[in-house]
Each structure stands twice: as C-alpha cells, then as structure tokens.
C-alpha positions as CSV (number, residue, x, y, z in Angstrom):
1,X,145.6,67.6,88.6
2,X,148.5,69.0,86.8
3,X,151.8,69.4,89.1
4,X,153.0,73.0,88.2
5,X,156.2,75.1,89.7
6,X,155.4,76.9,92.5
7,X,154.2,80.6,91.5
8,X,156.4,83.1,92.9
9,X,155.3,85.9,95.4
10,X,155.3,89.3,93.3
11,X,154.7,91.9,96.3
12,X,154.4,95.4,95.9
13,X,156.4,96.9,92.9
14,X,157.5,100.8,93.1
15,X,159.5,100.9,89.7
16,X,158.8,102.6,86.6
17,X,156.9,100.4,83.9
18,X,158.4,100.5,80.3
19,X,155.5,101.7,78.3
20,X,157.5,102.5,74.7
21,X,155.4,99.1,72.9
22,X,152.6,99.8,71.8
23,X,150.1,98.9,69.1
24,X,151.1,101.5,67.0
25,X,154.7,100.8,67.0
26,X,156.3,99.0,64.0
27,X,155.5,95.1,62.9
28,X,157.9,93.0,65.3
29,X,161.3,91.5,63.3
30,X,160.6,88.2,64.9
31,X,157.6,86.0,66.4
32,X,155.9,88.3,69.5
33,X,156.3,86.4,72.6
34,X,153.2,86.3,75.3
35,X,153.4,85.6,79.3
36,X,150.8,83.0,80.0
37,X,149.0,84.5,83.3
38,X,147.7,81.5,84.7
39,X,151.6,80.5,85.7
40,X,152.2,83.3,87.8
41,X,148.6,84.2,89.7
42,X,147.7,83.2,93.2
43,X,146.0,84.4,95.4
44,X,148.0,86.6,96.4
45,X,148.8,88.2,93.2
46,X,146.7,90.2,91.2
47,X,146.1,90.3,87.4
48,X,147.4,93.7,86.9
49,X,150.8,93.3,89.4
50,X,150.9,90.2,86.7
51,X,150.4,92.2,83.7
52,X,153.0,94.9,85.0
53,X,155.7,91.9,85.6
54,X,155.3,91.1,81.9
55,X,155.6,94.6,80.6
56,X,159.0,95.0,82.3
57,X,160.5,91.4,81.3
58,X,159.6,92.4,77.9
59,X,156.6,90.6,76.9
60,X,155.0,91.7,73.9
61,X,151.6,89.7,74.4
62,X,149.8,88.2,77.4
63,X,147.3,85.5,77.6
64,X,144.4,85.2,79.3
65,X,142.5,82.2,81.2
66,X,139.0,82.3,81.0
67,X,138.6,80.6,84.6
68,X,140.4,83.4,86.3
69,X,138.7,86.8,85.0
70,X,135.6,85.4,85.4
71,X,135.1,87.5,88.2
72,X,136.7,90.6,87.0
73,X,134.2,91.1,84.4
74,X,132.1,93.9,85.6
75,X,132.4,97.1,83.4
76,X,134.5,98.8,86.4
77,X,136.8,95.9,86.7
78,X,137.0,96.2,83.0
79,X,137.9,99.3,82.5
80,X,140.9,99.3,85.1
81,X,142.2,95.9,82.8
82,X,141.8,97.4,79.6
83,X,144.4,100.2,79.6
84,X,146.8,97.7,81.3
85,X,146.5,95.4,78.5
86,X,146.6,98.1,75.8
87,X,150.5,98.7,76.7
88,X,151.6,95.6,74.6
89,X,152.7,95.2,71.4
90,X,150.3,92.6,70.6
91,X,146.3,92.0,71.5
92,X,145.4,89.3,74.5
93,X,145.0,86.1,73.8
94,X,142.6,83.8,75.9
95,X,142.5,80.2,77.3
96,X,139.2,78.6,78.0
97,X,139.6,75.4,80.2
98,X,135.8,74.1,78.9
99,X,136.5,71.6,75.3
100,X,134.9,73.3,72.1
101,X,133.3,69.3,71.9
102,X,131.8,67.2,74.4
103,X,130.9,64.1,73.3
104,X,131.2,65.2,69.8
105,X,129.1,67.9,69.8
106,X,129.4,71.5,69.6
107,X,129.6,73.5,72.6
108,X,127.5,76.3,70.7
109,X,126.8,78.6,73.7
110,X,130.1,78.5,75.4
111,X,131.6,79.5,72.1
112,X,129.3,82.2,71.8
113,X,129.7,83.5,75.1
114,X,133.4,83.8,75.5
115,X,133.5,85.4,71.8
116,X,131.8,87.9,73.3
117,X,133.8,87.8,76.0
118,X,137.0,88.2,73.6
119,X,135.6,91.2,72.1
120,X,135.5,93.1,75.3
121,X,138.8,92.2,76.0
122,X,139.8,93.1,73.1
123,X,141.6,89.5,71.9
124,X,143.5,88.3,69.1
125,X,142.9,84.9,69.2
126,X,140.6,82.5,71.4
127,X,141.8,78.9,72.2
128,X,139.6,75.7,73.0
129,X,140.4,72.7,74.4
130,X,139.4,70.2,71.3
131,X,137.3,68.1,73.5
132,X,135.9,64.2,72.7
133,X,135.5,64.4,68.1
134,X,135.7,60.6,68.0
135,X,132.5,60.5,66.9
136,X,132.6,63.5,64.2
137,X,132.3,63.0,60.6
138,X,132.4,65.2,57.6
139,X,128.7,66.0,57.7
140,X,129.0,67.0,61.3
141,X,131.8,69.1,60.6
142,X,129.6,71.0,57.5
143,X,127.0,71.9,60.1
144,X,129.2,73.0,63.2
145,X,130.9,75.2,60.0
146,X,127.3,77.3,59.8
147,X,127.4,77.7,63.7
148,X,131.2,78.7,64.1
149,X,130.3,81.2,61.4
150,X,127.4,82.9,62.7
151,X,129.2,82.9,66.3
152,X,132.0,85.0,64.8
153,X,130.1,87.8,63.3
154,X,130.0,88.6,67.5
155,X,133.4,88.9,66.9
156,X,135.2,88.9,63.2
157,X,138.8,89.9,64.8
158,X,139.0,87.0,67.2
159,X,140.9,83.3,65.3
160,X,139.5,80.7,66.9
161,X,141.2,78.1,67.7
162,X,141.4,74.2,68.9
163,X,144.1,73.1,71.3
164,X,145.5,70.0,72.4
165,X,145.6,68.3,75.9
166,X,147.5,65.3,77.4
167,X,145.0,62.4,76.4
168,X,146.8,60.1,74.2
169,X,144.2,60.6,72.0
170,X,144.8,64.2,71.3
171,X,148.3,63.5,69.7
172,X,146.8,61.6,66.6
173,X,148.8,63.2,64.1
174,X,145.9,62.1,61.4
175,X,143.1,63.1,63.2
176,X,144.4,66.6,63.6
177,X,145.4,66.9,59.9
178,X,141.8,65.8,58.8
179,X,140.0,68.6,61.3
180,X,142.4,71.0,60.4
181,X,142.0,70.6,56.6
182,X,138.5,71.0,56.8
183,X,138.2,73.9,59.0
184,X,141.1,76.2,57.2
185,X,138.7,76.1,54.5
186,X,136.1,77.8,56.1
187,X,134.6,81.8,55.8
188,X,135.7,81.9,59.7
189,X,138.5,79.5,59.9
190,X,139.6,77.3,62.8
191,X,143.2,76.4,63.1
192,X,145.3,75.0,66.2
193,X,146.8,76.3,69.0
194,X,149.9,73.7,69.8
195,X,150.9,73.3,73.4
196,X,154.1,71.8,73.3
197,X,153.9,70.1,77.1
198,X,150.5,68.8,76.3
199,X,151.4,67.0,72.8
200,X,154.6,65.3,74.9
201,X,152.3,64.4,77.7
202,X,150.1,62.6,75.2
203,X,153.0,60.5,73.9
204,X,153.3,62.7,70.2
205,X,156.5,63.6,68.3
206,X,156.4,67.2,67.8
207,X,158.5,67.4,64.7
208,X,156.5,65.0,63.0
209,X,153.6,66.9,63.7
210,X,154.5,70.4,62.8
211,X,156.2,68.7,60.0
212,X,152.6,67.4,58.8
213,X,149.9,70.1,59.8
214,X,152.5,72.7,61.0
215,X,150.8,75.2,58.3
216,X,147.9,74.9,60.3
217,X,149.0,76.0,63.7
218,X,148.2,79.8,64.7
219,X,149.4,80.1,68.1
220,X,152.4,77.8,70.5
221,X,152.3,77.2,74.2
222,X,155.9,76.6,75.4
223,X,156.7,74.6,78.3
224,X,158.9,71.6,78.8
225,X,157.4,68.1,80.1
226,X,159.3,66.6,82.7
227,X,158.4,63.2,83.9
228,X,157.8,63.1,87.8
229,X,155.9,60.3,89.9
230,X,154.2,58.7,87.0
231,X,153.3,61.8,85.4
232,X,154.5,65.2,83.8
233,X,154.9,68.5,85.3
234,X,156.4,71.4,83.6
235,X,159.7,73.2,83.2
236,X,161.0,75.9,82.0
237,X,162.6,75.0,78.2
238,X,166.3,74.8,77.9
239,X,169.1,77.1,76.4
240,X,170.2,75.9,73.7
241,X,172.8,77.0,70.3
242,X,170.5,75.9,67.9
243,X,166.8,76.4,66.8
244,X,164.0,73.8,67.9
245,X,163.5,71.7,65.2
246,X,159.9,71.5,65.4
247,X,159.5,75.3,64.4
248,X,160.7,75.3,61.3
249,X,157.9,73.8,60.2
250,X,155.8,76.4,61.9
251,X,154.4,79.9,59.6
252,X,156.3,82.6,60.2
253,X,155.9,84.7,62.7
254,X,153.0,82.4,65.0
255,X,153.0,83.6,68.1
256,X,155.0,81.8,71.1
257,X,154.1,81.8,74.6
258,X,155.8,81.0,78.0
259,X,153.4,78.4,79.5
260,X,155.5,78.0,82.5
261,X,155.7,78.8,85.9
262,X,159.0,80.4,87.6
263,X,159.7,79.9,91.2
264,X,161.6,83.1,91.9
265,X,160.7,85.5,94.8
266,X,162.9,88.6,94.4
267,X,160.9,91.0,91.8
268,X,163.7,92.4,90.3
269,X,165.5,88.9,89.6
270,X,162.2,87.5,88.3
271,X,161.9,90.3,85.6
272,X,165.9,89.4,84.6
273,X,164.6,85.8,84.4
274,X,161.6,86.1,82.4
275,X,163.7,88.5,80.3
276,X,165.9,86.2,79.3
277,X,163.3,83.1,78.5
278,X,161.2,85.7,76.5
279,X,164.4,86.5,74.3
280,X,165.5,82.8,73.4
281,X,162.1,82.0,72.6
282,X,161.7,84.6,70.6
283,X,164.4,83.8,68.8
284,X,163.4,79.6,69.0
285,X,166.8,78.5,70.7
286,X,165.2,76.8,73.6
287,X,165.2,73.0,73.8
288,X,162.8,70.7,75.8
C-alpha cells in the first residue's frame, strides 16, 4: 500500500468562505489548479469541510475519488455536494481506482457506470487507471473505439481519460505514444491523465515523455516521489526559480493538481500553505 503524509485534522471552521469564482467568471490567465480530495479525507473529515479548505486556499478545481463518494450518492447527499462544488472556477474531476483494462479487455460496465456517475456530478474529465493492454492490438483497439463511443453519449461533456500507475510497465514511453495516437483520433477521444509521482515510481523520465506524447496529456497529478524503505511515498514538490521542464512540453493551459497530502493541523496555517503550493503550481515553478 502507498505510504502517504499523514492527513491533517481540519475541525470545525467558523470563517467566511470566498465565493467570488465561479463558472461564470472570466477564462483563467494561467492553467486552473485542483485539490485532489483523497489527500486530505479521513475519517474524521468530511467531503464538504474538504471542499471548503480548497475554496479558501484558492483552488480553482477539485477532484474527486470514486472510492470515497460511493456512499454519498443518494439524491439528498447529492444535492448538499452539488452547490458546494458549483463555487469553483472549474468542473470536478474524478479518480476511479478500478483499470479501464483488465487483462486486456474493456471494462465496459465500469466505464459506463461511473460516466453516469460524472454526469451527476457534474465532471469535466474522468480518469482511469490504464490497466494490463499487453495484450491489445490495433483491431482490439477499433472495437473498444465503438464501446467508448456509445458509453459517452451518457455523457458527451465528460474527457475520458487513461492514467498511469507505478508498474514499470506503465512508463513505456512507446507503448503510451501508440494508445494515445490511436485514441486522439476518435469521435470520443481518450487522452492521458499524467501523474507525475506515479511515472517516477515506475522508473520513467518525465521530460522525455511529455517531450514525446506531451500533446496528448489532458490532465497532471503533481506530487513528488521520495524514496523511503525500498519504496516511494510522496511529498509535497519543491520551490523553485525556474519552470519544470517537463511542462513545456505540455498544451496550454492542462489542468494541474496537488496530489499530495499536507501534515498541518492548525486550519488557518493549512489554508496559507496550500495557498502558496496552489500559486507556484499554477505558475509551474515547483521542482520534484
């Protein structure tokens, strides 16, 4: 299992939330920044104390983890969520934890479920763990294109896409380039979500990558790997003067999101912290 940072304890908050972003307000000058919920939950934290944490650190997008609304997805429940994530700037994004393939086949009903489940929410984009394509060809790929394109009349304003995990596998540079050819060609196109810790973890250069399908990646989940008794967990990214290299290479504009945890347990200092990650990513100085 994944060592993460220690979520902080949010508590009760009695400030005033800054609700001035909205959808309706002007196109952002620089990539939108999202707060990745899954890094802050516990137990004893709920989704909307999370959501309220990001609105005040200046988050203009927040993403979603399949695994934990699960629960939450009764039409009461729904309707307390919805208004709470209408205060962004941007749409949700969600995270599904299942792969898109298992042993090289399509997962056709999760992908139809949680498109519908995107809808409700009201999501942007939709990201998949890739999954096991060792065994997926050309012809396979013209098939699953019939399925992905039916499943997404459900729900035309969701991009689907693929993300990468930590299997050494799942940083073959050629592999990726060859999927992602193909499927940016199609009616409902499927592009890449890039997490950053993941492609480290699986032993990938990130430059080179972005350098070679970067055009093909709609979403980035920022974290830095940090080798730790045989294995990675992740850290916060750096401060640094200059841009990361890697996003050059990236279309302008692709949303960036903090896939970290913070370990802070004062509210107020958490908000100046997150603040202040949000900012430098938005504006790519960060190193990892």
């Amino acid at each position: 299992m994944l060592d993460l940072l220690v979520p902080c304890r949010l508590g009760k908050y009695e400030g005033v939330i800054n609700v001035e972003q909205s959808a309706g307000n002007p196109a952002l000058p620089t990539a939108p920044v999202y707060v990745v919920a899954s890094e802050l939950i516990t137990p004893d934290i709920r989704l909307p104390e999370v959501l309220e944490v990001a609105l005040e650190s200046g988050a203009d997008g927040f993403e979603l983890a399949q695994d934990q609304i699960a629960l939450i997805m009764n039409p009461d429940d729904a309707e307390d969520l919805l208004p709470l994530l209408a205060r962004f700037a941007e749409r949700p994004t969600l995270t599904v934890s299942r792969p898109l393939f298992l042993a090289s086949s399509l997962q056709r009903e999760l992908l139809l479920a949680t498109l519908v489940q995107c809808h409700a929410l009201g999501c942007s984009l939709v990201a998949f763990p890739l999954g096991d394509v060792t065994s997926v060809t050309d012809e396979t790929l013209d098939a699953v294109q019939g399925i992905v394109t039916a499943a997404q009349e459900r729900a035309p304003e969701v991009r689907i896409t693929v993300m990468n995990d930590r299997r050494p596998e799942n940083a073959d540079v050629s592999l990726w380039l060859w999927l992602l050819e193909r499927t940016s060609r199609w009616n409902a196109p499927v592009l890449m979500t890039l997490d950053l810790f993941g492609w480290v973890c699986a032993g990938g250069d990130i430059t080179n990558a972005a350098h070679i399908f970067g055009r093909y990646i709609a979403y980035l989940r920022v974290a830095r790997a940090v080798s730790r008794n045989g294995g990675y967990v992740t850290k916060p990214p750096q401060p640094a003067d200059d841009i990361y290299p890697a996003l050059t290479h990236l279309p302008p504009h692709v949303p960036r999101a903090l896939a970290f945890g913070i370990a802070e347990s004062d509210r107020e200092r958490l908000v100046v912290i997150m603040s202040e990650f949000i900012e430098a990513i938005r504006m790519d100085t960060f190193a990892l």
